[in-house]
C-alpha positions as CSV (number, residue, x, y, z in Angstrom):
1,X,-42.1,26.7,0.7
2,X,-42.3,23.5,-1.8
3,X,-44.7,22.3,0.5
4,X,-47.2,25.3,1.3
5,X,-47.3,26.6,-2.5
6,X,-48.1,22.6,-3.6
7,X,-50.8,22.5,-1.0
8,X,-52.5,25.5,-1.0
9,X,-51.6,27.7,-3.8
10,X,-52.1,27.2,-8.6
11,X,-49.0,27.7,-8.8
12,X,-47.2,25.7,-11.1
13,X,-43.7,24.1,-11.0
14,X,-41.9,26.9,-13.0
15,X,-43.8,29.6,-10.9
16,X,-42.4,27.9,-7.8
17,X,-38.6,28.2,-9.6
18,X,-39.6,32.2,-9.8
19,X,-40.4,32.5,-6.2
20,X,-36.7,30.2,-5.2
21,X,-35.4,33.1,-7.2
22,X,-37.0,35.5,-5.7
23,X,-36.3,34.2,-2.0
24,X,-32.2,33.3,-2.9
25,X,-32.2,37.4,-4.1
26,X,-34.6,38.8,-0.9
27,X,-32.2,39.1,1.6
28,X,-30.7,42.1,-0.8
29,X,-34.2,44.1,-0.8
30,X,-34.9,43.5,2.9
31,X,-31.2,44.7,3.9
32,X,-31.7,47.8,1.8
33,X,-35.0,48.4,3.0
34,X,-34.3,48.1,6.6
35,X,-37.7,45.6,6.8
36,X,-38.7,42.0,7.2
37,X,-40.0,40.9,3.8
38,X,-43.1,38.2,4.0
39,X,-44.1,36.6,0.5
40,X,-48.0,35.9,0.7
41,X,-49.8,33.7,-1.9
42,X,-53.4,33.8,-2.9
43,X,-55.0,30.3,-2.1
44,X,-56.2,27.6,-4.9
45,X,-60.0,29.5,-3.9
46,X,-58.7,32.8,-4.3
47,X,-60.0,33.8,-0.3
48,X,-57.2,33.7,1.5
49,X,-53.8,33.9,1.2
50,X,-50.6,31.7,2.7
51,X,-47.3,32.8,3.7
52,X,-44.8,31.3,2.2
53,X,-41.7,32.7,3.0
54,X,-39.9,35.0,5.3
55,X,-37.2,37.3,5.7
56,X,-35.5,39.7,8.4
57,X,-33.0,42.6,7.4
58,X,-29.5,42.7,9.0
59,X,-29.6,46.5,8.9
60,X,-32.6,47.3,11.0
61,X,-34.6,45.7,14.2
62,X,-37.1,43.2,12.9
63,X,-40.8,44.1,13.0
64,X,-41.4,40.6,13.5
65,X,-40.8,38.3,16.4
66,X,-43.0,35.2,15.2
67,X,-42.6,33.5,12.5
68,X,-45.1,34.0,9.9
69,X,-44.7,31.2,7.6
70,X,-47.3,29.0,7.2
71,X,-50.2,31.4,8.3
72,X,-53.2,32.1,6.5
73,X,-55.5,34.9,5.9
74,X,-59.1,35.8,4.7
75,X,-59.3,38.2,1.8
76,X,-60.5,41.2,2.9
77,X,-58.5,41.5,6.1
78,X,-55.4,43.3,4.6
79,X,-56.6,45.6,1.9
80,X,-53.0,46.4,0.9
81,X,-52.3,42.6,-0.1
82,X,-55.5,42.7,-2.3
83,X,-54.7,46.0,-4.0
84,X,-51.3,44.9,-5.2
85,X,-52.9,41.5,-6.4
86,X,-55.6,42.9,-8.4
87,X,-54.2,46.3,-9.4
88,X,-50.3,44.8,-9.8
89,X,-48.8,47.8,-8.2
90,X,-46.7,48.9,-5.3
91,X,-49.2,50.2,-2.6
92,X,-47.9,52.4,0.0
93,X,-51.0,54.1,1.2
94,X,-52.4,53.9,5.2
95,X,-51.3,54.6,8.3
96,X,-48.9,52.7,10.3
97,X,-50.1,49.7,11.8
98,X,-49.1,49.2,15.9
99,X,-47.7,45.9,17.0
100,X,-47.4,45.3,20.2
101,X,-46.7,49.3,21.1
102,X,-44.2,49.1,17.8
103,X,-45.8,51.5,14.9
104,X,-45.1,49.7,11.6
105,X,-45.3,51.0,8.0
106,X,-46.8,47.9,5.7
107,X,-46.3,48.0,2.1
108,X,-47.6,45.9,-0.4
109,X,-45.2,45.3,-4.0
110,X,-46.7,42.5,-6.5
111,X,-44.6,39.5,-7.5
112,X,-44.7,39.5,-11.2
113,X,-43.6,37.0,-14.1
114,X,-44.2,37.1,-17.6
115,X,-47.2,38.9,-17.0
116,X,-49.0,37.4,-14.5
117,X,-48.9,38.6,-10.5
118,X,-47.8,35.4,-8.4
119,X,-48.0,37.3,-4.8
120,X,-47.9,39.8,-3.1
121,X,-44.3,40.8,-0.5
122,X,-45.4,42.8,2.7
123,X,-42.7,44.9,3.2
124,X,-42.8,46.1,7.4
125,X,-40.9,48.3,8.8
126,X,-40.1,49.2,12.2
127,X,-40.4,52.8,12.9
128,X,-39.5,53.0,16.3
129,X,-35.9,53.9,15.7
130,X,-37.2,56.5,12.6
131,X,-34.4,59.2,12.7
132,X,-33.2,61.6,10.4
133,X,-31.8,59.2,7.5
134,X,-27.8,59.1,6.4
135,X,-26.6,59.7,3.1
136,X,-25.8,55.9,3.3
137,X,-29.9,55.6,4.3
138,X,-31.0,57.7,1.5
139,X,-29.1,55.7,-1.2
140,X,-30.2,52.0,0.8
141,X,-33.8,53.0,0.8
142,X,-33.7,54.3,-3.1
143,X,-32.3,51.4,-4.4
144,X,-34.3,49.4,-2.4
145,X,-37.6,51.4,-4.2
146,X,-36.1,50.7,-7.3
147,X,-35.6,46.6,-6.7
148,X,-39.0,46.7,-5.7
149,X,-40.3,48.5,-9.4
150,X,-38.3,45.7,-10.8
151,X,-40.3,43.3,-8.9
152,X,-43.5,44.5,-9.7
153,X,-42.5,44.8,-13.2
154,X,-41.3,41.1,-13.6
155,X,-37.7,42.2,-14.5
156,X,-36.0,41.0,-10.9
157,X,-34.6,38.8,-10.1
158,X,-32.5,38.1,-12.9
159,X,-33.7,34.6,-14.7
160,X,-30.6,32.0,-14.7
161,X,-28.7,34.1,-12.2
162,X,-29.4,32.3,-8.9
163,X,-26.7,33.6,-6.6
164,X,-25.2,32.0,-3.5
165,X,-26.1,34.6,-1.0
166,X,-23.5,33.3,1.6
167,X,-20.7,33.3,-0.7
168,X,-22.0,37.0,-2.3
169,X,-21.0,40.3,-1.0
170,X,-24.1,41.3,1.1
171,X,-25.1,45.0,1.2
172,X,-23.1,46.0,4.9
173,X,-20.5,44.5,3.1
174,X,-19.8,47.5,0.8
175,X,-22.0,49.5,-1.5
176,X,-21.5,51.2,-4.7
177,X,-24.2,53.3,-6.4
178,X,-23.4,54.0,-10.0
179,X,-25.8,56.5,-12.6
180,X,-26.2,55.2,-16.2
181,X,-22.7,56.0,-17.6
182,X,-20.6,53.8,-14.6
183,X,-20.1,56.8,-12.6
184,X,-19.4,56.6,-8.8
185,X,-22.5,58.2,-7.3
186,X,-22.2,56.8,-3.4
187,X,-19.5,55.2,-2.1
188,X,-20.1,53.6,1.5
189,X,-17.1,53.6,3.5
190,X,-16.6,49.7,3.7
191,X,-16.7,49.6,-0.1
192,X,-13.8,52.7,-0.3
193,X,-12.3,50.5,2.6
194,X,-12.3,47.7,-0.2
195,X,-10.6,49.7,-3.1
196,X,-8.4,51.1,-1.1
197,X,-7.0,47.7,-0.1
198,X,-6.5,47.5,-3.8
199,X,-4.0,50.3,-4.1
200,X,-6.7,53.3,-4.6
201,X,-5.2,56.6,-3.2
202,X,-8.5,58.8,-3.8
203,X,-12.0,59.1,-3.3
204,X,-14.4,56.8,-5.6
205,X,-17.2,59.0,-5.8
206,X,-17.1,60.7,-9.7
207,X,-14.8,58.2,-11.2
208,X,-15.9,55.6,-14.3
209,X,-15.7,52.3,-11.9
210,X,-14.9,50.5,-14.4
211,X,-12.1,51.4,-15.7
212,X,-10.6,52.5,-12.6
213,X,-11.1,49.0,-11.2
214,X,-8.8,48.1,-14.2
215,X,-6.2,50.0,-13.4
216,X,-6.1,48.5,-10.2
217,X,-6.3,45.1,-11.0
218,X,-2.8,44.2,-12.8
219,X,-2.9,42.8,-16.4
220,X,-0.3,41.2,-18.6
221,X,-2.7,42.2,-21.6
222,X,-5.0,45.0,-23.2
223,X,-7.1,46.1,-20.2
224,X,-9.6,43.4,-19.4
225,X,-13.0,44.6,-21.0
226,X,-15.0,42.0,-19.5
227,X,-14.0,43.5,-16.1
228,X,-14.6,47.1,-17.2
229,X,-18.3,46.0,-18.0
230,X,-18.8,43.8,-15.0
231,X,-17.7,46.5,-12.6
232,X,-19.9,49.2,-14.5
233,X,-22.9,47.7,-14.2
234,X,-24.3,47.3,-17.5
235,X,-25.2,43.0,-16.7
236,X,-25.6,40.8,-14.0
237,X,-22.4,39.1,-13.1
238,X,-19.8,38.5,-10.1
239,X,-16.0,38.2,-10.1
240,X,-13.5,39.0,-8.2
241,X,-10.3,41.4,-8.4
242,X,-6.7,41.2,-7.3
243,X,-4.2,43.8,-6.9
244,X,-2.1,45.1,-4.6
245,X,-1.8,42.4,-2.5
246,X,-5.8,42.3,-2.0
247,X,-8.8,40.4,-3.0
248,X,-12.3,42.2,-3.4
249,X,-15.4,40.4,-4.8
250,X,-17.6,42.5,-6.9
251,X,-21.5,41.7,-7.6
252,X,-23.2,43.9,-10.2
253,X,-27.1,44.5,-10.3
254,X,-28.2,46.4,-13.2
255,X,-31.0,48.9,-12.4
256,X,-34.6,49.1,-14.6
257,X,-37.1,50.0,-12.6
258,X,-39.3,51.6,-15.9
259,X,-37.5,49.0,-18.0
260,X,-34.2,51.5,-19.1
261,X,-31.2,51.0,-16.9
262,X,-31.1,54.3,-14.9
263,X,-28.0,53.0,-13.1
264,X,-26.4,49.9,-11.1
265,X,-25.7,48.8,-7.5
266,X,-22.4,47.0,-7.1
267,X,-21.7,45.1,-3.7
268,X,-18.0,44.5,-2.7
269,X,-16.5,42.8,0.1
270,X,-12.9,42.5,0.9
271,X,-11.9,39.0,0.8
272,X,-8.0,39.4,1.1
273,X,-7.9,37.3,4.3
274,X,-10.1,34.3,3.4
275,X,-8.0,34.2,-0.2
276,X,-4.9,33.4,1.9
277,X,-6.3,31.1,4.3
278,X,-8.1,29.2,1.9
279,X,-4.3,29.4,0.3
280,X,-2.2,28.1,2.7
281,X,-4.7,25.4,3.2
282,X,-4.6,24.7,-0.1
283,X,-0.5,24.4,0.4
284,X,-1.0,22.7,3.2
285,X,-2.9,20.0,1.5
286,X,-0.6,19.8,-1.3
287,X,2.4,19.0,1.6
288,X,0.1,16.3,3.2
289,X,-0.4,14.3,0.1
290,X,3.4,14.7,-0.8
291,X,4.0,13.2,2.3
292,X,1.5,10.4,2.0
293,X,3.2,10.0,-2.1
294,X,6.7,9.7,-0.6
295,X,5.5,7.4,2.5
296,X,3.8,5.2,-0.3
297,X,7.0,5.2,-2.0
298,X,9.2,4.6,1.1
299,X,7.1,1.3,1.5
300,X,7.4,0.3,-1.8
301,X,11.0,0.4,-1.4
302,X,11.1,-1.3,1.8
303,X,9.0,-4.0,0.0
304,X,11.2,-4.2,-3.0
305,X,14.3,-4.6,-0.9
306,X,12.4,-8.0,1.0
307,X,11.5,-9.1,-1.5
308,X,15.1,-8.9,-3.1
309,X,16.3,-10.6,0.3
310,X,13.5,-13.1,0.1
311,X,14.7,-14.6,-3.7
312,X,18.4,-14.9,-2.0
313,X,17.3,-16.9,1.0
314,X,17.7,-21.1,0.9
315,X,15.2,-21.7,3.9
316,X,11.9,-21.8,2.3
317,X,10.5,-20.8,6.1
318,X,12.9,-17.4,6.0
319,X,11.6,-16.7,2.2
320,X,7.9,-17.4,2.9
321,X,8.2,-15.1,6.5
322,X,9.8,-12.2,4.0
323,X,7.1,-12.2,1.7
324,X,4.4,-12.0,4.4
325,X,6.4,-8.8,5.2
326,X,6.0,-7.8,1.8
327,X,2.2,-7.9,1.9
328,X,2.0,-6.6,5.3
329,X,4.3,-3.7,3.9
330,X,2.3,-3.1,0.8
331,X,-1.3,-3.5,2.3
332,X,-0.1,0.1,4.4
333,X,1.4,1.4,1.1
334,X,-2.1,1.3,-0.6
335,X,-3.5,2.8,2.3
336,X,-1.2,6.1,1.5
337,X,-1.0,6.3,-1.9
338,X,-4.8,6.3,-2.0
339,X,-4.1,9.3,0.6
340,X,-2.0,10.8,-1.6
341,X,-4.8,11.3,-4.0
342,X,-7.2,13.1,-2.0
343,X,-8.0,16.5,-0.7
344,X,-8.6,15.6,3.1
345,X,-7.7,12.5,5.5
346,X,-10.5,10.1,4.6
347,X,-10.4,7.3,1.9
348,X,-13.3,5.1,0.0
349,X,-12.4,1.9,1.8
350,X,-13.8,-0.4,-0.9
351,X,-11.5,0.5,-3.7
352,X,-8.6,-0.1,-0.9
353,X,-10.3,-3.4,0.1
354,X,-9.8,-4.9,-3.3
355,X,-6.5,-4.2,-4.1
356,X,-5.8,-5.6,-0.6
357,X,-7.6,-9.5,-2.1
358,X,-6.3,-9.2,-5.1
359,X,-2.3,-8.4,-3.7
360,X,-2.7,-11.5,-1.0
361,X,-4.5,-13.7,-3.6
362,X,-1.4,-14.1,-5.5
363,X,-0.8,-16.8,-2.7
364,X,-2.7,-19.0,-4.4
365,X,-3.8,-17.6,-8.0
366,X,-6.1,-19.6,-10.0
367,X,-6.9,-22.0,-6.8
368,X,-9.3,-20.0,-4.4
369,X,-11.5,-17.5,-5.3
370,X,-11.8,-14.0,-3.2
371,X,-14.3,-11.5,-3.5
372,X,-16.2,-8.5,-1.2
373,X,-20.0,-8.0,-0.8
374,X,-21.0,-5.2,0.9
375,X,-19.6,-1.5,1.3
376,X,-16.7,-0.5,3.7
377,X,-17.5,3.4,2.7
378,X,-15.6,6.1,3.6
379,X,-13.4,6.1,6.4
380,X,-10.8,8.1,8.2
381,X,-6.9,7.3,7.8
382,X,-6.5,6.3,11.6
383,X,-9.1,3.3,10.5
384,X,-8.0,2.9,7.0
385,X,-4.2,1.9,7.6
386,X,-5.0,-0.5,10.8
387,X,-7.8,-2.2,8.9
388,X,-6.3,-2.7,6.0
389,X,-3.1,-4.8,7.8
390,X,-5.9,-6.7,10.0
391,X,-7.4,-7.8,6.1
392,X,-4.3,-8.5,5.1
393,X,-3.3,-10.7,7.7
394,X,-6.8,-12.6,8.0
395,X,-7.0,-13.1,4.5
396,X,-3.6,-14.4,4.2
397,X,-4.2,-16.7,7.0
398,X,-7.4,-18.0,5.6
399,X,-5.4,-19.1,2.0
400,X,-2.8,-20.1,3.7
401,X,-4.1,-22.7,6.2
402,X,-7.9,-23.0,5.1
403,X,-7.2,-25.4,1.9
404,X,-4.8,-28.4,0.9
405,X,-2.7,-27.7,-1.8
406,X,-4.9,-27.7,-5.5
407,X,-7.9,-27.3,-3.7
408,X,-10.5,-25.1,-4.7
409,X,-12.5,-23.0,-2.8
410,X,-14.0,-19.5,-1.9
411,X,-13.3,-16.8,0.4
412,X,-15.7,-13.6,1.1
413,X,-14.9,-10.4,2.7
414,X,-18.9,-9.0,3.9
415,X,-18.7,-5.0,5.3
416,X,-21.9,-4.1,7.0
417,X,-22.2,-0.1,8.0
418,X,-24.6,0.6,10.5
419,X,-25.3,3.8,12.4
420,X,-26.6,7.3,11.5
421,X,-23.3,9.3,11.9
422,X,-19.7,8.8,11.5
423,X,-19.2,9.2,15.6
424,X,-21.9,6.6,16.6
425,X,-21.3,4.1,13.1
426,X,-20.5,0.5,13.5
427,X,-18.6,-1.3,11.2
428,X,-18.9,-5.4,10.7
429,X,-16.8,-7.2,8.5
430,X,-17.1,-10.9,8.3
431,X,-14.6,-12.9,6.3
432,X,-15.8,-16.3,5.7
433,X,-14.1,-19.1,3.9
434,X,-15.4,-22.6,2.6
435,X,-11.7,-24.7,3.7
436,X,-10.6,-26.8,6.7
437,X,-12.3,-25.2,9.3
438,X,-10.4,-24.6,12.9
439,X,-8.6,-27.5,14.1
440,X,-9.6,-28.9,17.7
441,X,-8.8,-26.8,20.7
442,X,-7.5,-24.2,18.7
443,X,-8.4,-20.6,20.7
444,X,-8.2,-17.4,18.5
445,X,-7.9,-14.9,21.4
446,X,-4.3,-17.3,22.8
447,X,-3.3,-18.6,19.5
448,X,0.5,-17.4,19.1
449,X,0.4,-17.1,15.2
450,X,2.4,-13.5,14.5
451,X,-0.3,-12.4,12.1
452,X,-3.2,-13.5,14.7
453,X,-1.5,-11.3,17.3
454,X,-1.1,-8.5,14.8
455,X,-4.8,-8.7,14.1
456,X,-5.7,-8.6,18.4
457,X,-3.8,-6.0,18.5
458,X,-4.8,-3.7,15.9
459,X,-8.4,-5.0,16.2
460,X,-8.8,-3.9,20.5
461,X,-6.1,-1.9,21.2
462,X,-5.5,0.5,17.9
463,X,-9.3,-0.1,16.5
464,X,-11.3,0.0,19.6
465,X,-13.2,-3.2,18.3
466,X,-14.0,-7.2,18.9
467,X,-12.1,-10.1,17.1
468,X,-13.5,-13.5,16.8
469,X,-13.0,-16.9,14.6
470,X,-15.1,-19.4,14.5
471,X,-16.2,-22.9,12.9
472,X,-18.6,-21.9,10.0
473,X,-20.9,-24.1,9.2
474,X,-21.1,-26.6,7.3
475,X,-17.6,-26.6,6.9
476,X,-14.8,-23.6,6.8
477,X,-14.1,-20.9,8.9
478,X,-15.9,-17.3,9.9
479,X,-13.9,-14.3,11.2
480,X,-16.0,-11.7,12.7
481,X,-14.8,-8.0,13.6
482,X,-16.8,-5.4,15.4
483,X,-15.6,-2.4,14.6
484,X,-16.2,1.8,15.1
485,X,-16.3,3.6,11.7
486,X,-14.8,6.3,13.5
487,X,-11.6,6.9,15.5
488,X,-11.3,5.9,18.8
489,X,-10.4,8.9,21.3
């Protein structure tokens, strides 16, 4: 729509905001009309006019089956469209219009704001199934005539009240048609479905919905007046109501269609069963992070106790193999505690990358200097805890064996993402140091090093990815891993 009303159309920025309004709150006039809605727009020449958007009801059979958006037409060719513009009324008048052996009714209701006339909504509807209407009908079609005086007065949709419309009660959801006072004119039976989850044992029709919706929803307090006016009608608003072991959703639409509220609509759908679904996810969530806080903690006990055995050992071999178990041990423990602190199974690698440096630079501190470039990103747990002992172990072999004792140097962890999606993503991560280099002969995939062997076998067999080491140039060693960003099934 940005696109059609920039290209063709005067229409300024804050008239386009109007029309986003307009088409977020449409689906409710369509659905009560039982037509398609299409929002035409007079051209910057003023001879033809765009379409801009469209809409089909869920209630009726569309009249419809292209889609209109996009198409242009000469002035002149729909007299309906260029009465509503230039008179700024609803126009109802003609005879049905046949498409393709369907007889269609076309009307025509102005799109106002602060004065001016925007467009022009065709509203079409498909008479083929015309039948003797329901009292449900009756009460869909009137408030639908009365949205549509609001429209062509400039007084709907309601400014600053964009609403969600697939997260809002919709109108087969449940309907409640209320006079100026808050009384219970209509009822339709999924909306009396929806109180009576709430603990309603009678009819809704001629009670104050307000303050019966109080009753049912249980208070600590004085009764809630904010819910007594939200489920009466007299302003815009949504909430939601608990009682009885049910959860409705309320959405009130005041009603001015001569500019003096003659009454409101309030949609309601029962929501009982997605409240405790989303619940128990919610508590299931909770229980996962507890477990990845008391696995974190675990660790960190495991660590603490090697490390306690590591200050009691005499051979400096035994002491120095404990602490690699330390890091090797805390490298996973960061993995889970930065679980432990979010809502699903995925962690922003980066933050765990660095802890991960600066926990194996104590090796050396003040000697060798360790930093990242590049972004890791997010990535799944199954990745996270494998990767982050494979960084471990390279890094602590690189300070380790890459520089004589005093000497200085660098060493650089580089993450590359690559891909569009997290299924066909690649990850590279080169670690590159400035020391020793490799000495002669020396064969990374047969090297019997414990922490090279840990890295084979996380990298290919866990990981799913390459492993290689190689002389750098001009001095110092690269290690370069090929990685999915995404779990290997």
């Amino acid at each position: 729509m940005n696109d059609l009303v920039r290209q063709h159309t005067a229409l300024g920025e804050t008239d386009l905001e109007w029309l986003h309004l307009l088409v977020s709150e449409w689906q409710l006039l369509s659905d009560l009309s039982f037509a398609d809605l299409v929002l035409w727009v007079p051209t910057l020449d003023g001879t033809r006019y765009v379409s801009v958007a469209q809409m089909r009801p869920n209630t009726g059979p569309t009249s419809y089956q292209d889609d209109m958006v996009g198409h242009l037409v000469p002035r002149g060719r729909r007299p309906l469209l260029d009465a509503a513009l230039d008179e700024g009324r609803i126009v109802r008048e003609g005879d049905p219009e046949w498409r393709e052996e369907v007889p269609v009714r076309v009307e025509s209701i102005p799109v106002r704001r602060e004065g001016r006339v925007l467009g022009v909504i065709a509203r079409n509807t498909n008479l083929l199934t015309v039948r003797t209407p329901s009292r449900l009908e009756l009460t869909y079609l009137q408030s639908a005539s009365d949205l549509a005086q609001m429209i062509a007065a400039g007084s709907f949709p309601f400014p600053g009240q964009q609403v969600d419309m697939d997260a809002s009660p919709r109108v087969g959801d449940g309907l409640i048609r209320l006079d100026a006072d808050g009384v219970v004119t209509y009822a339709s039976p999924n909306a009396l479905s929806a109180y009576h989850r709430l603990g309603l044992a009678s009819d809704l029709v001629g009670q104050d919905l307000g303050a019966t919706t109080a009753e049912l929803a249980p208070s600590r307090g004085p009764v809630d007046e904010a819910l007594v006016k939200l489920a009466s009608g007299w302003a815009p608003r949504e909430t939601e109501v608990e009682g009885n072991g049910g959860v409705i959703q309320l959405r009130a639409i005041p009603l001015k269609p001569k500019g003096t509220r003659i009454g409101s609509l309030v949609l309601c759908r029962d929501v009982t069963e997605l409240r405790r679904r989303e619940r128990e996810l919610i508590t299931k969530d909770a229980t996962i992070r507890e477990i990845h806080h008391r696995v974190k903690n675990n660790l960190q006990t495991v660590a603490a106790l090697l490390r306690l055995q590591a200050r009691r050992m005499d051979s400096p071999q035994g002491r120095e193999a404990l602490n690699e178990a330390v890091r090797r041990v805390g490298s996973i423990a960061i993995v889970h505690e930065t679980l432990s602190q979010n809502l699903d199974e995925r962690v922003e690698f980066d933050e765990i990358a660095d802890r991960v440096i600066a926990m194996v630079s104590e090796i050396s501190p003040g000697r060798v200097d360790c930093r990242r470039t590049g972004r890791f990103g997010i990535l799944d747990a199954e990745v996270a805890t494998p990767l982050s002992m494979v960084l471990t172990e390279i890094l602590q072999n690189a300070l380790e064996h890459a520089f004589t004792p005093g000497e200085r140097g660098t060493v650089e962890v580089a993450a590359l993402r690559s891909g569009t999606g997290r299924k066909d993503g690649r990850l590279l991560i080169t670690v590159l140091d400035d020391g020793n280099g490799l000495p002669e002969g020396f064969d990374p995939q047969r090297a019997g090093n414990l922490g090279l062997q840990i890295v084979r076998t996380l990298v290919e067999g866990e990981l799913g990815g390459t492993f290689d080491m190689v002389r750098a140039e001009p001095r110092g060693t690269k290690v370069v891993l090929d990685l999915p960003s995404s779990p290997q099934k």
